[in-house]
DOGU-825920 format. One record per atom (N, C-alpha, C): residue number from 1; atom name; x negated, y negated, z negated. Coordinates in Angstrom, 2 decimals. Each point is the difference from the previous one (the first is absolute). Layout:
BEGIN
{atom NUM,CA,{X,Y,Z}}
...
% end
This chain:
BEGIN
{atom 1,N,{0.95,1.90,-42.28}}
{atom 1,CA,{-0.97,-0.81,0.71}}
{atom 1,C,{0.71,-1.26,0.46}}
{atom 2,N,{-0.51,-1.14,0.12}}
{atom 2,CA,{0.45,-1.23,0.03}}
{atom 2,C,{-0.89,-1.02,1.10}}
{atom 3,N,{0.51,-0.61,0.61}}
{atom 3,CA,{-1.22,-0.74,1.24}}
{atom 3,C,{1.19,-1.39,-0.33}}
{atom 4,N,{-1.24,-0.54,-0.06}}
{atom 4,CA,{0.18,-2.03,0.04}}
{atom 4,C,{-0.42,-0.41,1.27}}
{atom 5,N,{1.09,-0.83,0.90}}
{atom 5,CA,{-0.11,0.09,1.01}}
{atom 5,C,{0.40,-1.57,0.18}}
{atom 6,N,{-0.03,-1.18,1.25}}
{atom 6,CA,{0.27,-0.50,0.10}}
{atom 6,C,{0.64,-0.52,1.23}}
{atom 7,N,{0.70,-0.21,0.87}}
{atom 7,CA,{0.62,-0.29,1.16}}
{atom 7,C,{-0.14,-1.62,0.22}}
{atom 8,N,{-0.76,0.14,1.47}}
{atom 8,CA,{-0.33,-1.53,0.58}}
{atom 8,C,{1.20,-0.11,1.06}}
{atom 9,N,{0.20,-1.51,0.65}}
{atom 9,CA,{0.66,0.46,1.42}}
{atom 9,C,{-1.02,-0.79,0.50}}
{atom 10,N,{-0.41,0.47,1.09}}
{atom 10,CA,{-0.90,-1.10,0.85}}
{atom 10,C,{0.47,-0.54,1.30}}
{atom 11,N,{0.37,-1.06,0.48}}
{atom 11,CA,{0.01,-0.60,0.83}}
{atom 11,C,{-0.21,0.78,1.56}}
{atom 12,N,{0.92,0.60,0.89}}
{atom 12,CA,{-0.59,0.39,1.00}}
{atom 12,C,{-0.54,-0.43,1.28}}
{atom 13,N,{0.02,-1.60,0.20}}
{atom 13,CA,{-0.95,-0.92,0.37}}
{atom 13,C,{-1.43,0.22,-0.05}}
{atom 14,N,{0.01,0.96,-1.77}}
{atom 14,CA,{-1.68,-0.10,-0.49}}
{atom 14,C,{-0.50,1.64,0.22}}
{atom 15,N,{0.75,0.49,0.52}}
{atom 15,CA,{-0.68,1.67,0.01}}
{atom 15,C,{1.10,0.13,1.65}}
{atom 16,N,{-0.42,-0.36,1.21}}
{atom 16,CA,{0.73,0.12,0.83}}
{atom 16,C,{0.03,1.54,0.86}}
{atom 17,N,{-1.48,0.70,-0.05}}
{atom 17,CA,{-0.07,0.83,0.16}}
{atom 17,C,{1.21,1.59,-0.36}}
{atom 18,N,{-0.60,-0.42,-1.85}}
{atom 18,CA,{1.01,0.81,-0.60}}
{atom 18,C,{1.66,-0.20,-0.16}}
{atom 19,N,{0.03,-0.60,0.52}}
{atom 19,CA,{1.90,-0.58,0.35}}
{atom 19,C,{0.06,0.74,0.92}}
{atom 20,N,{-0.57,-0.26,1.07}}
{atom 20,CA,{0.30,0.11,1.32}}
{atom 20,C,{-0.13,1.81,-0.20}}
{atom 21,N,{-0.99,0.85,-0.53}}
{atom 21,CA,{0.18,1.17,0.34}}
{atom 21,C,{1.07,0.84,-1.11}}
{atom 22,N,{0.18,-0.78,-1.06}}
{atom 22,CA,{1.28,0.29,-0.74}}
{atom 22,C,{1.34,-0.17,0.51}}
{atom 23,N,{0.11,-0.81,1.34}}
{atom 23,CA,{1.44,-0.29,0.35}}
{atom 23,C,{0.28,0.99,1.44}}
{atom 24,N,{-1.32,1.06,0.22}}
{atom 24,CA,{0.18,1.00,0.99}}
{atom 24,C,{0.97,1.34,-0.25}}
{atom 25,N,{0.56,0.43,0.56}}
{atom 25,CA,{0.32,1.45,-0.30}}
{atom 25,C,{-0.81,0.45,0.13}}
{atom 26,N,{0.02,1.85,-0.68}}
{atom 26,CA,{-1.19,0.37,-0.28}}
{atom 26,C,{-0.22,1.34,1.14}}
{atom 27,N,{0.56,-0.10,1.19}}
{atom 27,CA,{-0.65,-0.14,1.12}}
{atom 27,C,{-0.92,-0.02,0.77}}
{atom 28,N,{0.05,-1.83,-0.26}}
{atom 28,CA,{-0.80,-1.01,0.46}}
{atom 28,C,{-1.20,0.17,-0.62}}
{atom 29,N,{-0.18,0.42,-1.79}}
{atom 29,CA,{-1.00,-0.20,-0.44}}
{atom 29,C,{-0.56,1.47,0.23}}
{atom 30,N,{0.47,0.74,0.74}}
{atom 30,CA,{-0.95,1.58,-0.11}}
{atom 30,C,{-0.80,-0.19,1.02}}
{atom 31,N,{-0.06,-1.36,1.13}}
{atom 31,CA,{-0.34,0.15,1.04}}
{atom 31,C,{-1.50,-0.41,-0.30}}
{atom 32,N,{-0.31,-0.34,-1.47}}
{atom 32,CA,{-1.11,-1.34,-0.71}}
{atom 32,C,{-0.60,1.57,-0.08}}
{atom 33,N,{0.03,1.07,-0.43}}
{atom 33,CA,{-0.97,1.40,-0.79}}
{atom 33,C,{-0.46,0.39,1.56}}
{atom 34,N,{-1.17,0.67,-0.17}}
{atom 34,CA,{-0.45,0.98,0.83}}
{atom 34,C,{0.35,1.16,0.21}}
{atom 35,N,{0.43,0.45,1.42}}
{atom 35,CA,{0.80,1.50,0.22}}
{atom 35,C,{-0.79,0.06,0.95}}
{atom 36,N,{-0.39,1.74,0.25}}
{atom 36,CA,{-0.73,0.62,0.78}}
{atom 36,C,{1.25,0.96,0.20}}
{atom 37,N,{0.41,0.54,0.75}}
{atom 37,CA,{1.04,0.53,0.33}}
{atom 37,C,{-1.00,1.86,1.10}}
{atom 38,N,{0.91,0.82,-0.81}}
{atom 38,CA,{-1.00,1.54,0.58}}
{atom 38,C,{0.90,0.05,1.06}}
{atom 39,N,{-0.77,0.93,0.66}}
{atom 39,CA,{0.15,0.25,1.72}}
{atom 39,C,{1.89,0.51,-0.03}}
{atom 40,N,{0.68,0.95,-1.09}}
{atom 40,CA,{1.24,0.66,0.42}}
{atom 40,C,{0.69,-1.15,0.07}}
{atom 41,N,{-0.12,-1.34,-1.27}}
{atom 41,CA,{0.16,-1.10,0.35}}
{atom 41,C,{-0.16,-0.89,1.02}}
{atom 42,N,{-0.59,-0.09,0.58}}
{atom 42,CA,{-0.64,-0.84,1.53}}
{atom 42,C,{0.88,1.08,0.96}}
{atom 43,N,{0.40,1.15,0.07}}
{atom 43,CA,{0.79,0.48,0.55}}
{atom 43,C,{1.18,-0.49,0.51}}
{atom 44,N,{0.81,-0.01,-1.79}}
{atom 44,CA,{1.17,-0.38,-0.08}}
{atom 44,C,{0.05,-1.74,0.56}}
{atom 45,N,{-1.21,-0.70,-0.15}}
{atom 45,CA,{0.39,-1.10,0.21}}
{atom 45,C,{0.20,-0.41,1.83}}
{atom 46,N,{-0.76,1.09,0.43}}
{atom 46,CA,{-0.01,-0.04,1.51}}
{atom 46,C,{1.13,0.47,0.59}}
{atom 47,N,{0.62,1.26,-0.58}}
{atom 47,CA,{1.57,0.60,0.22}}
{atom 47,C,{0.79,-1.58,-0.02}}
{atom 48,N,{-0.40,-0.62,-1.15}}
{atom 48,CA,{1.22,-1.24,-0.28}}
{atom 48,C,{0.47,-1.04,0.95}}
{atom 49,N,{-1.69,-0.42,0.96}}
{atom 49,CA,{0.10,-0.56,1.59}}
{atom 49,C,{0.96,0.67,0.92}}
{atom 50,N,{-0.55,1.62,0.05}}
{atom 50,CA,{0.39,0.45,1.15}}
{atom 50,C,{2.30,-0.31,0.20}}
{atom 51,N,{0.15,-0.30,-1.10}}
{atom 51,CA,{1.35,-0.02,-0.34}}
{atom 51,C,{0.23,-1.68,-0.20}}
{atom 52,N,{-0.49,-0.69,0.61}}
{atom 52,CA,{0.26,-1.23,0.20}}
{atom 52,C,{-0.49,-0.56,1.01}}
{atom 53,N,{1.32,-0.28,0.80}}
{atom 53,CA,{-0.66,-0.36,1.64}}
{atom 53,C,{-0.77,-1.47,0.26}}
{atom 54,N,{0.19,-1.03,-1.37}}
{atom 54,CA,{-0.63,-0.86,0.20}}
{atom 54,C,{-1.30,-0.11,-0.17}}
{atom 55,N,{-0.71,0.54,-0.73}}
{atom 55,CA,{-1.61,0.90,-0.51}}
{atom 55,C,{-0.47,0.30,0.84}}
{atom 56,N,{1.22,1.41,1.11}}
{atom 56,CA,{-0.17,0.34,1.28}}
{atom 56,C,{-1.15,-0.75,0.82}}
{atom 57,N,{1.44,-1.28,0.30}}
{atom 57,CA,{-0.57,-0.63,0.78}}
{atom 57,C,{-1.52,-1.12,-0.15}}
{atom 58,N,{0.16,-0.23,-1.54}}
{atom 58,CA,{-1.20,-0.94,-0.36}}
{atom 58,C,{-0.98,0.75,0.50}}
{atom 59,N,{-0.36,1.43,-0.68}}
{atom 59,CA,{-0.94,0.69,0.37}}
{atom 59,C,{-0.24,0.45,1.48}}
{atom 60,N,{0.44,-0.29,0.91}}
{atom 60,CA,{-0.32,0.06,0.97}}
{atom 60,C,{-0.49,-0.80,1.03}}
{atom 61,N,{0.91,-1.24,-0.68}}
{atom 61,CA,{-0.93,-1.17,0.28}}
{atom 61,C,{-1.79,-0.51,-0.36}}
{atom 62,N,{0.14,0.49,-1.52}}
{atom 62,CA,{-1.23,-0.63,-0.44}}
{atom 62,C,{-1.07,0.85,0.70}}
{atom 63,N,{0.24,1.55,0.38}}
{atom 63,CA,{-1.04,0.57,1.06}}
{atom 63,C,{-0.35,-0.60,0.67}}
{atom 64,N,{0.86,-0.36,0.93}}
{atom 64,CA,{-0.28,-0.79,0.93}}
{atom 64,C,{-0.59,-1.04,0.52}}
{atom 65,N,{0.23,-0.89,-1.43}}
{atom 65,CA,{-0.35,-1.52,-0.14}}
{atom 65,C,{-0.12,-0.33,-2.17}}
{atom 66,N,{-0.72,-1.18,0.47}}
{atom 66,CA,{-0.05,-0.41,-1.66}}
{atom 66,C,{1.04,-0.69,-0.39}}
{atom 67,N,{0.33,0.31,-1.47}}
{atom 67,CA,{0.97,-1.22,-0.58}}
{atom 67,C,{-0.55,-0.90,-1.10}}
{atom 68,N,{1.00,-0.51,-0.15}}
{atom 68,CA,{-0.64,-1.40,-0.79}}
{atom 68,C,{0.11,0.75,-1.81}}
{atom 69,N,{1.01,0.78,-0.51}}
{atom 69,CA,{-0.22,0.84,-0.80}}
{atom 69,C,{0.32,1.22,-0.10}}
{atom 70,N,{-0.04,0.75,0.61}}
{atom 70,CA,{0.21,1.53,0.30}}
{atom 70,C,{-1.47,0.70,0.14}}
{atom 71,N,{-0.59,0.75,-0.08}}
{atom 71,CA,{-1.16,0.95,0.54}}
{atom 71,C,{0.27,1.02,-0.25}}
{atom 72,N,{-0.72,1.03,1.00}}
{atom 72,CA,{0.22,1.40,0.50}}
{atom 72,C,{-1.58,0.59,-0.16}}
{atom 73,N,{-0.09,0.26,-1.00}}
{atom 73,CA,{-1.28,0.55,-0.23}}
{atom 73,C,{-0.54,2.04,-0.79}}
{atom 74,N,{-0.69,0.52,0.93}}
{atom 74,CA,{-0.07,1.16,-0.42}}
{atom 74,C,{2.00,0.80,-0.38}}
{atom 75,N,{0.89,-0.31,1.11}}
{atom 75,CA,{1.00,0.37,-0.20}}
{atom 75,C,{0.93,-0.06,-1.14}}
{atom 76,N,{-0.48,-1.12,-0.27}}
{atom 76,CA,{0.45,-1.03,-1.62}}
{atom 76,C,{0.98,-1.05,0.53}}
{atom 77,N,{0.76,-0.50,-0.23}}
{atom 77,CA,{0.80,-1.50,0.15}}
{atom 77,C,{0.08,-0.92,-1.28}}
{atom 78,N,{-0.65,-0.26,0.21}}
{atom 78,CA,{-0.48,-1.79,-1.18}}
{atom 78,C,{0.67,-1.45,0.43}}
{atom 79,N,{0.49,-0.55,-0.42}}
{atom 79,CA,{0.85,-0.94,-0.80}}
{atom 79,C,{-1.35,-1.09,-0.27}}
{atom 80,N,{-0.13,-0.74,0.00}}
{atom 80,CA,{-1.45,-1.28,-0.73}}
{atom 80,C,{-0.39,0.61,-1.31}}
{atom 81,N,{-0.48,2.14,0.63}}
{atom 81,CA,{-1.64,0.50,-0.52}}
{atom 81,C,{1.26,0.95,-0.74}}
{atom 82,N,{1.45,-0.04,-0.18}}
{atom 82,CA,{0.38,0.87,-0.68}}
{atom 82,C,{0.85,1.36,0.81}}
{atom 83,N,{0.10,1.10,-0.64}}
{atom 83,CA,{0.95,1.05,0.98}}
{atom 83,C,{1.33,-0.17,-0.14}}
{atom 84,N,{0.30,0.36,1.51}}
{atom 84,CA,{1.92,-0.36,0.06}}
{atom 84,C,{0.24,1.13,-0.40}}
{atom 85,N,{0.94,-0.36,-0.61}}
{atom 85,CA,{0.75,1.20,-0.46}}
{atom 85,C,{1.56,-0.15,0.68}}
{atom 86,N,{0.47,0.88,0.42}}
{atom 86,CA,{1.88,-0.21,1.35}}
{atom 86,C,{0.36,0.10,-1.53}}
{atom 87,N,{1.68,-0.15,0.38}}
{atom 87,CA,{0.97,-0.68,-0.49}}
{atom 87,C,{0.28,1.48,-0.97}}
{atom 88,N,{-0.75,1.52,-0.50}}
{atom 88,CA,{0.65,0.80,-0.23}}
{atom 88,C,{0.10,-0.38,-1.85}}
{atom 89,N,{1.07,0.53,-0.38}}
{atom 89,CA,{0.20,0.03,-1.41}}
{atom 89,C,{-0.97,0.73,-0.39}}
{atom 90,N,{-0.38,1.50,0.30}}
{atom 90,CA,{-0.36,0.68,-1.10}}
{atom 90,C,{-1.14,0.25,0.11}}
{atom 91,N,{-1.02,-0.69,1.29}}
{atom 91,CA,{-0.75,-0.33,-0.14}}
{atom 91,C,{-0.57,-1.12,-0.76}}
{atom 92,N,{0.68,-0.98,0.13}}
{atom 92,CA,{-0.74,-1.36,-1.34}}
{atom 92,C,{0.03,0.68,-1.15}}
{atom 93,N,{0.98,0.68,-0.35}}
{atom 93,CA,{0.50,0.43,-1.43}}
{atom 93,C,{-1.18,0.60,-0.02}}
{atom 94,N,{-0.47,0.86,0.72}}
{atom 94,CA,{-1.35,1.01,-0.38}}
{atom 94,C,{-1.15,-0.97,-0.03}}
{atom 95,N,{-0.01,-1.26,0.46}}
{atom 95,CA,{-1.06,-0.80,-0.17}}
{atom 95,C,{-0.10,-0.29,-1.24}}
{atom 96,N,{1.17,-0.40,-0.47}}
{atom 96,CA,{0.20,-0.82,-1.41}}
{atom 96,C,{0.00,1.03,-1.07}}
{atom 97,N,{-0.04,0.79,-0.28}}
{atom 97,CA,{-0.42,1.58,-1.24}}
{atom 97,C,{-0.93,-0.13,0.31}}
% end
């Protein structure tokens, strides 16, 4: 089997979008898909706060008072609409599988 193929380069001036999300780690780009994350998950991600005293303290603040991007909603911690996830390894890792 045989495929005729041809290779352009295009200008990334002219496709700025696709530059820009080609020059992300891929990370960055898992953050673009939709994840619904199940409750043993939402678990682990809440264990991941309790082990970071700075979370600690955000979250205790934002009870209290509003922030400019933090919210405390239904015992959730959101980021501008997204969930924090603490600093644990093997929790992201379980995000990312």
């Amino acid at each position: 089997m045989e495929f005729v193929f041809s290779i352009e380069v295009k200008q990334s001036h002219t496709y700025l979008v696709a530059d820009a999300l080609s020059r992300k780690d891929i990370v960055e780009n898992m953050a673009i898909t939709t994840f619904t994350p199940d409750s043993d998950l939402i678990e682990k991600i809440k264990l991941s706060w309790k082990h970071n005293t700075l979370l600690q303290q955000l979250i205790h603040d934002i009870q209290s008072k509003a922030h400019t991007h933090y919210t405390w909603h239904q015992g959730i911690l959101h980021r501008k609409g997204r969930l924090v996830v603490g600093k644990d390894a093997v929790v992201r890792r379980d995000i990312l599988l």
